[in-house]
C-alpha positions as CSV (number, residue, x, y, z in Angstrom):
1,X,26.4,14.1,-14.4
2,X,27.8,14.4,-10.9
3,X,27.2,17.7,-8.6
4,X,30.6,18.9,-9.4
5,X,29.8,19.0,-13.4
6,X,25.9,20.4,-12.7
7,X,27.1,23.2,-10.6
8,X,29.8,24.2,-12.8
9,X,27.0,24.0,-15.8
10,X,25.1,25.7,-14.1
11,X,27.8,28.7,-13.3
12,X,28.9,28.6,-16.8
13,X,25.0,29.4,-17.9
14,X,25.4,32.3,-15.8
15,X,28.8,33.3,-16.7
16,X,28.0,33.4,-20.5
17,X,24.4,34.5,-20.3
18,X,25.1,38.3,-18.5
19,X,21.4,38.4,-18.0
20,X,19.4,37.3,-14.8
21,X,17.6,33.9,-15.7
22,X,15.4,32.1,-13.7
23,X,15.7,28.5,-12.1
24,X,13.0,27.6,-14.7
25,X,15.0,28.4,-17.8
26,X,17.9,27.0,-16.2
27,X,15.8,23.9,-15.9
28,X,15.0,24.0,-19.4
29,X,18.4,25.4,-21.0
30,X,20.3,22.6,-18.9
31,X,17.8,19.9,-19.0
32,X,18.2,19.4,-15.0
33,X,14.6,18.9,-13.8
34,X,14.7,19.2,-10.0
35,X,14.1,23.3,-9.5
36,X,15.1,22.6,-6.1
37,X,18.2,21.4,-7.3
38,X,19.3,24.1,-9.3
39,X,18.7,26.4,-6.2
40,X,21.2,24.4,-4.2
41,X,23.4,24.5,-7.0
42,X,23.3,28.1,-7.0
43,X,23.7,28.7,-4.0
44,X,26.7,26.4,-3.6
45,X,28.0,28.2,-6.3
46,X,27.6,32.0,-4.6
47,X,28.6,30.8,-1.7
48,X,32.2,29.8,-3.2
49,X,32.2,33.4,-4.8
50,X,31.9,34.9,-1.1
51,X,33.9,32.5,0.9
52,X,36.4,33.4,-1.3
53,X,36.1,37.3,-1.6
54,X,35.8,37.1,-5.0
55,X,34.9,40.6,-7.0
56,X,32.1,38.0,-8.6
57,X,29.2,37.5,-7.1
58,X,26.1,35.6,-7.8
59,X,22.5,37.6,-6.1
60,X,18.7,37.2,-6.8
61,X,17.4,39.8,-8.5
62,X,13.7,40.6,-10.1
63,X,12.1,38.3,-7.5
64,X,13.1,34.5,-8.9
65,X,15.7,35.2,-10.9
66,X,20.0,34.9,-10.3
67,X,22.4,37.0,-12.4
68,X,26.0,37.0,-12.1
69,X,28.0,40.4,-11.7
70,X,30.7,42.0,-10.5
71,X,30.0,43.5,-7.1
72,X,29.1,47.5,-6.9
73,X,32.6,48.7,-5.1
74,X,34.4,46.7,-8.1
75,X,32.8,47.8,-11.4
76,X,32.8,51.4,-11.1
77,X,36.8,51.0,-11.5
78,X,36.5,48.9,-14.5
79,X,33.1,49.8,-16.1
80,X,35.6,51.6,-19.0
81,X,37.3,48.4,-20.0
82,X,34.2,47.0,-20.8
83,X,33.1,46.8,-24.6
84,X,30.4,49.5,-25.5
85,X,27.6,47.9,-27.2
86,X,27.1,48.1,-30.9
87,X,24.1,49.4,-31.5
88,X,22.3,51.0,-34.4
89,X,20.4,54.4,-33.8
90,X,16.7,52.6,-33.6
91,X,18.2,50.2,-31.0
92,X,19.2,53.0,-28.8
93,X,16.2,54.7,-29.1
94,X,14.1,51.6,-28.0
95,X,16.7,51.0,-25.5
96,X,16.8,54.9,-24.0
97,X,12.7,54.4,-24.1
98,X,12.7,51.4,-21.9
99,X,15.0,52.8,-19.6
100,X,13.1,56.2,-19.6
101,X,10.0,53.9,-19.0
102,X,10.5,50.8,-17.3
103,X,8.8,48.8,-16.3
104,X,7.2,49.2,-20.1
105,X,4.7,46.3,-21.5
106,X,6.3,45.2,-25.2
107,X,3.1,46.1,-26.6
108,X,3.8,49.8,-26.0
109,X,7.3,49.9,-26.7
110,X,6.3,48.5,-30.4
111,X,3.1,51.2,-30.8
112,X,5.6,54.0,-30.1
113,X,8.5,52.5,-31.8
114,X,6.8,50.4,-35.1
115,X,7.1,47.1,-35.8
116,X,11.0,47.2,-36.0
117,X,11.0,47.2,-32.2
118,X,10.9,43.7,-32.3
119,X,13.9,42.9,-33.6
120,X,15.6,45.8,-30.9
121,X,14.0,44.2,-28.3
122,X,15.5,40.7,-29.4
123,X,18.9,41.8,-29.8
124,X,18.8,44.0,-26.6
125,X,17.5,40.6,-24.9
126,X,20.6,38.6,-26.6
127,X,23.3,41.0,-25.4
128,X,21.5,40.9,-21.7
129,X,21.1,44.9,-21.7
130,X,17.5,44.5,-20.7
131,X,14.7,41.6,-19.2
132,X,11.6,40.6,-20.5
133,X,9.0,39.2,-18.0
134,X,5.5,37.4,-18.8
135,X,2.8,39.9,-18.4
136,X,-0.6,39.2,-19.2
137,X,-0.8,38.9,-23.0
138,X,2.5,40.7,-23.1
139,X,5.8,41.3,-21.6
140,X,7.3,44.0,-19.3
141,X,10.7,45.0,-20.3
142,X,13.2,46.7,-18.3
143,X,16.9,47.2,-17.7
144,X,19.6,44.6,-16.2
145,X,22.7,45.0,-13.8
146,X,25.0,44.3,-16.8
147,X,23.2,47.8,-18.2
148,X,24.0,49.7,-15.0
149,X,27.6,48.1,-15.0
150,X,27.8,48.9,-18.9
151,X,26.6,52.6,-18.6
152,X,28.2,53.5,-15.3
153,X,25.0,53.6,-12.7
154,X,26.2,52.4,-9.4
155,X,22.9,49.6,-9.4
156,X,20.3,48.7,-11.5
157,X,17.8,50.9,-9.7
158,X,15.0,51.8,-12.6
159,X,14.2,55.1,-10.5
160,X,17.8,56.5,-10.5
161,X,17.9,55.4,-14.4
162,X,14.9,56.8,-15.1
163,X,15.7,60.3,-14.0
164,X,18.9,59.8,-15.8
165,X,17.5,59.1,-19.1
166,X,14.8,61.8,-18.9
167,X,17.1,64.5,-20.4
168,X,18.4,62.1,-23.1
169,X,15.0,60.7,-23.7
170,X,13.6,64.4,-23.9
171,X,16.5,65.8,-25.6
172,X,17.7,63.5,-28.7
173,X,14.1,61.7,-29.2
174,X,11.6,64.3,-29.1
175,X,9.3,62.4,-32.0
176,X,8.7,59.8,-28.7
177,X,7.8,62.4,-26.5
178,X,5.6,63.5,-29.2
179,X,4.0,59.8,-29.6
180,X,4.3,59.7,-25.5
181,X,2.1,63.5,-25.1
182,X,-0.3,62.1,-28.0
183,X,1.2,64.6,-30.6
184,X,3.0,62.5,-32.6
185,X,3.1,60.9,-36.3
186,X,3.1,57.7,-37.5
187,X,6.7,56.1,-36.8
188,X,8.5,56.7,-40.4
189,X,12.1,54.9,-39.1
190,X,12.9,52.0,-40.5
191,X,15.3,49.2,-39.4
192,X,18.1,50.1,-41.6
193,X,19.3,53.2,-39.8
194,X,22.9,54.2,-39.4
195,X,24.6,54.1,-36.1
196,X,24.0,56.7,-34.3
197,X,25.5,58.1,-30.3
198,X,25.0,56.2,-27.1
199,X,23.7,58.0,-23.6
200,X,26.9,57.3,-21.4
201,X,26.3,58.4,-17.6
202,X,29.3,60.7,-16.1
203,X,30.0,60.6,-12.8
204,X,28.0,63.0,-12.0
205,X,24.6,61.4,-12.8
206,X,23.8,63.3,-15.9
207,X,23.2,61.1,-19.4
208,X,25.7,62.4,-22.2
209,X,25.8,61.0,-25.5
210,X,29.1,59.5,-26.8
211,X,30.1,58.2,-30.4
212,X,29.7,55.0,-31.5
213,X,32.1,52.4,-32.2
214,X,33.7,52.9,-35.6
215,X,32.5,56.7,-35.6
């Protein structure tokens, strides 16, 4: 293919993926070998979204990586069109956990949550809510611009997230903060559980919960 197809291949992979991915698993997902290349390509690409004034803009975020978002003086006046996720009450848990902790090793995530974590962690990774980066013999997991945009935070900053999770975190999962002091049981959930509330962030900072869609 030409540069005009590559660089819109490469804008469609992060249009569609609404995760930050790195110029090596664009390489991979793409099968365009020169990393150098892809850079360009990006860049290219974000430049267009700026020249233009677009409310779209392509950044680097998380040290090598590039996500596609809308910009921060856009989405807090359409964060409520977007779709809440569909998650099941484990998922949220494992989700308000790695928000409450990030940046949280995968390893500790599944000896507080059980073995069902897993498959939360995958589907939180599929809907681009959260990142998983290589870390040792593990991963470190923490939360993505599209979960700002998605729960109202004006950035992805982990420290204002963090403090806004703590009273959800503290309030609705307590057995966690049990496993967290060192006080609590073996994890008794299992993966079927019924959807439960989401933590939606008002405007003024504080985590409230929210029903469901389909409650």
């Amino acid at each position: 293919m030409g540069l005009l197809e590559d660089k819109a291949l490469v804008e469609a992979a992060l249009f569609v993926s609404g995760r930050p991915l790195s110029v090596k698993e664009l390489s991979r997902a793409l099968g365009i070998r020169s990393l150098d290349y892809i850079e360009k390509l990006i860049e290219l690409i974000a430049a267009e979204y700026a020249e233009r004034k677009s409310a779209i803009e392509v950044v680097r975020v998380l040290g090598d990586k590039y996500v596609m978002q809308v910009k921060q003086e856009y989405s807090q006046r359409v964060v409520h069109l977007m779709p809440r996720p569909d998650l099941r009450t484990g998922e949220l848990k494992t989700l308000a956990l790695i928000a409450y902790l990030q940046p949280i090793e995968q390893s500790k995530v599944v000896k507080l949550r059980g073995s069902q974590a897993y498959e939360h962690i995958r589907k939180l990774l599929e809907m681009g809510l959260i990142y998983a980066e290589p870390y040792e013999r593990t991963k470190l997991l923490g939360t993505t611009p599209k979960f700002a945009e998605l729960y109202g935070f004006p950035e992805n900053d982990p420290n204002i997230i963090k403090e806004a999770f703590r009273k959800v975190v503290h309030a609705e999962y307590s057995d966690l903060i049990a496993k967290l002091d060192g006080r609590g049981n073996e994890e008794s959930e299992e993966s079927g559980e019924n959807p439960g509330e989401a933590a939606e962030v008002g405007e003024s900072g504080s985590v409230e919960k929210i029903p469901e869609a389909g409650e």
